[in-house]
N, C-alpha and C positions, 0 to 999 in steps of 0.2 A: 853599769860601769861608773865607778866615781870620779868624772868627770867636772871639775870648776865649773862653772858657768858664767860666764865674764859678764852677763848683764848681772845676775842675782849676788855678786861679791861684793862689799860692802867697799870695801880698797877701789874697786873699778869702775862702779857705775854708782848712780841715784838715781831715785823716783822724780819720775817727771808726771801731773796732774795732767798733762794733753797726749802725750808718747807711750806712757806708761814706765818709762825711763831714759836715759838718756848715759852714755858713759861720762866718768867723774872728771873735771877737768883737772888737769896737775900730768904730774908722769908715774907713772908705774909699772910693777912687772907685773908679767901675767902669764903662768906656767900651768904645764900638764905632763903627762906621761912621756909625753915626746920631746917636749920645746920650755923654750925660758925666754921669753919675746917682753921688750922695754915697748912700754904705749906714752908719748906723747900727747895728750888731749885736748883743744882748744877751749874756747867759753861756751861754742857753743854746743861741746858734747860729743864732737865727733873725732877721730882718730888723723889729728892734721894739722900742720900750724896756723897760730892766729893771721899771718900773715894770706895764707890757703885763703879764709874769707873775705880777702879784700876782690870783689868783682871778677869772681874764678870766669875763666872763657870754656872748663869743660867740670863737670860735676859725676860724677860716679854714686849711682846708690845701690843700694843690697843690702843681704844680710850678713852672718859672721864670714862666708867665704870672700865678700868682695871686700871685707874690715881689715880682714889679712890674721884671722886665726890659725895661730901658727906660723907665721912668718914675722922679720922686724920691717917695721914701717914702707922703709924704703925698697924693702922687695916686694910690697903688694904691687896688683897689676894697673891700678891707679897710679902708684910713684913711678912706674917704668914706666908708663904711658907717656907723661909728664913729661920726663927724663929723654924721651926718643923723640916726642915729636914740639918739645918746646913751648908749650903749650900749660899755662897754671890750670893744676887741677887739684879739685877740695876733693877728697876721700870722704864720701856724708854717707859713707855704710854703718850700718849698728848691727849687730847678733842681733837675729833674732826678728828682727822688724820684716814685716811683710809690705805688698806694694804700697798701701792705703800709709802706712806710718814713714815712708820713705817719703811719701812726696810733700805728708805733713811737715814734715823733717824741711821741707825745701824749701817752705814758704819763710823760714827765717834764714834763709841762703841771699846774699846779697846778688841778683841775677841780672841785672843791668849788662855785661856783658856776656852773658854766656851763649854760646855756641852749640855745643855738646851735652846733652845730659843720655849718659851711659848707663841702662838700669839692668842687673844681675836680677833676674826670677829665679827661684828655687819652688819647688813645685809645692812645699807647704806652707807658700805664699798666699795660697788657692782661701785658707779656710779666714783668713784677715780682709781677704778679697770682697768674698763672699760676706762678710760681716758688712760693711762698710757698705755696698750693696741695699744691704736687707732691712739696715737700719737710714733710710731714707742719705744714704753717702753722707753718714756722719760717724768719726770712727767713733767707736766706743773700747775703752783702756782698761784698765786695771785700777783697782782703789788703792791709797796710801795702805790700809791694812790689808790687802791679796800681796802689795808687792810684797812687805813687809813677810808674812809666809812663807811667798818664797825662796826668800833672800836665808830664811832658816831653814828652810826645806835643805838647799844647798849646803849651806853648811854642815848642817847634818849627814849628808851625802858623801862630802868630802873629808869625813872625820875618820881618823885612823884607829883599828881597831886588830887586836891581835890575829893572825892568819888571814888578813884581808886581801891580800898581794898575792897569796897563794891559790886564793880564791876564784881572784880577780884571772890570773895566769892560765889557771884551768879554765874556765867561761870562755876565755879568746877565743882556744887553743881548741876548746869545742866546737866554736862558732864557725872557727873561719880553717878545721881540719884541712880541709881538699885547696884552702886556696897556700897554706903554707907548704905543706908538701909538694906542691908544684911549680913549674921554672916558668916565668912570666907574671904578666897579669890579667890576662886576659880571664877574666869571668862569666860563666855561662850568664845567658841574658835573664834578666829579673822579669818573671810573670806582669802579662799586665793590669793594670789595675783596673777599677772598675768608677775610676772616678771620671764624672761627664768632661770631657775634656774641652768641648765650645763654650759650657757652660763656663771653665774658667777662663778662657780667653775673653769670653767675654767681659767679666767680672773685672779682669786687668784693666781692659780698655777701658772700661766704666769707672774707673781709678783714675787714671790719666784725663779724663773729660770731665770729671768732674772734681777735682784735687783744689779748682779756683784760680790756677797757676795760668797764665798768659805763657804757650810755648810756640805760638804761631812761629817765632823767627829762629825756633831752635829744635836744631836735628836729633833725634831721638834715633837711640842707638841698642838692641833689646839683643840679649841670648842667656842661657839658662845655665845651671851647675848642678848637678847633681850627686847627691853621696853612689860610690859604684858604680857600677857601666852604664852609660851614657844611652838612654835615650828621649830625642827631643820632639818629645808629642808635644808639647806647650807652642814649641816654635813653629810648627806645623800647624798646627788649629786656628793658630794668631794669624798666617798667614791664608786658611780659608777662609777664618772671620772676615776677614780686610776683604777679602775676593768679594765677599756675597752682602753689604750691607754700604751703603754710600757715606763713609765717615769723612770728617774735616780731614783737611790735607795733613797736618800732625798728625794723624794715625796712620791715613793712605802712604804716606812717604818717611815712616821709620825704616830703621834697616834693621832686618832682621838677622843675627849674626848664627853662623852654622857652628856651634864649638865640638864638634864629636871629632875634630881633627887631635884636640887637645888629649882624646881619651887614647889614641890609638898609641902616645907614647909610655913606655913602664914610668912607675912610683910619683905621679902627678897627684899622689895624695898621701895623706898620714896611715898608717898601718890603721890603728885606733879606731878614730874617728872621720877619717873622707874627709878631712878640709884640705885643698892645696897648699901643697909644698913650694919653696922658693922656684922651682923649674917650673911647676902647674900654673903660676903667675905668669911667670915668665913667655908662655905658651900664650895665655889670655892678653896678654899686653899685645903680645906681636899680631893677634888674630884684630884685635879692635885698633893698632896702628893700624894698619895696612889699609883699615877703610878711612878713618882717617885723613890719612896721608894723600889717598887718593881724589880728595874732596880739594 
């Protein structure tokens, strides 16, 4: 599918030598099949205002779903969060970035007060994971000439060419037959995979403990997203990880959040592409207030 890619768009993001990129600061739009979303972007490259990195008390990171692809700003579940429970929160999600480049991402977060840091896993977070891991927990990026490739690759990708719409029309329409003829969204459950699943829990944790980041005074707050039906082996393995190995209390006492209440509602995502919709936000804010609040 010829889908933009907001990191690799020359209007939305640059190359960053430590990140591998970072989104462009200024404002811009950023459209797709579905949406036409205004991005505000600070200095330091993330989807927020300059003001957000004055001493945030709660930090949100992730990938494109917690960035708010597909939605405008203020409906991501970051800005609701903010917005219900009063509380400054920086939005330091990027497309794209797995856990190792999120928490690189943090160390130019001004953290003196923070409280909260809220971290979105998407399960092909695993293979960044694992990198950073293997390479003695140093991440290793992309070169100014790969990004560069890329950044043409996409373009190329998104370049318009006679009966391509038609094309594109029939592929869906093949792919996702049985789910358009049918009233709901309830999806048969997705095979499961054959990926070690401790193996990446571990690799997360190993992320967090080794990132350099002093989080001893601050409450770590973890749950997952996934494109299609929901299930959460990651939050599950994290919390027999915890069970069976004597980690520092930042690990023992994060809260591990249950999001499969979010799937059981219809159209919590893009027909397309699976990134939440403004209600699929909406759903995440209320599920990460409620702990929160309760604190």
């Amino acid at each position: 599918m010829d889908i933009n890619n907001i990191q690799y768009d020359p209007d939305c993001a640059k190359y960053d030598p430590d990140l591998g990129y970072t989104l462009k600061p200024g404002n811009f739009i950023f459209a797709n099949h579905e949406f036409s979303t205004t991005y505000h972007v600070n200095s330091l490259g993330v989807r927020d205002t300059e003001e957000a990195l004055n001493s945030p008390q709660v930090v949100v990171l992730g990938d494109s779903y917690a960035m708010g692809w597909g939605v405008e700003q203020n409906e991501t579940f970051a800005k609701v969060v903010e917005a219900e429970t009063g509380l400054p929160v920086l939005n330091a999600s990027v497309s794209s970035y797995g856990t190792a480049r999120e928490m690189m991402l943090l160390k130019r977060v001004k953290m003196d007060k923070l409280k909260y840091l809220i971290i979105q896993y998407c399960n092909n977070d695993y293979e960044e994971n694992l990198s950073f891991l293997n390479n003695g927990n140093k991440l290793v990026t992309m070169s100014r000439e790969k990004y560069a490739e890329m950044v043409k690759h996409n373009l190329e990708t998104i370049k318009y060419y006679p009966g391509k719409y038609f094309w594109l029309a029939a592929k869906v329409i093949g792919d996702n037959y049985k789910d358009i003829f049918k009233i709901g969204y309830n999806k048969k459950k997705k095979p499961p995979d054959n990926k070690p699943r401790q193996d990446e829990a571990k690799a997360f944790i190993n992320v967090i403990l080794h990132s350099g980041i002093d989080l001893n005074q601050v409450q770590l707050l973890v749950f997952t997203i996934e494109k299609g039906t929901f299930q959460d082996n990651f939050i599950n393995s994290l919390k027999e990880q915890i069970s069976l190995v004597p980690y520092p209390p930042v690990i023992k006492n994060m809260i591990l959040l249950d999001n499969s209440e979010c799937y059981q509602h219809g159209r919590i995502q893009f027909f397309f592409d699976g990134h939440f919709t403004p209600y699929g936000h909406r759903l995440v804010a209320a599920m990460i207030t409620r702990r929160v609040a309760s604190r």
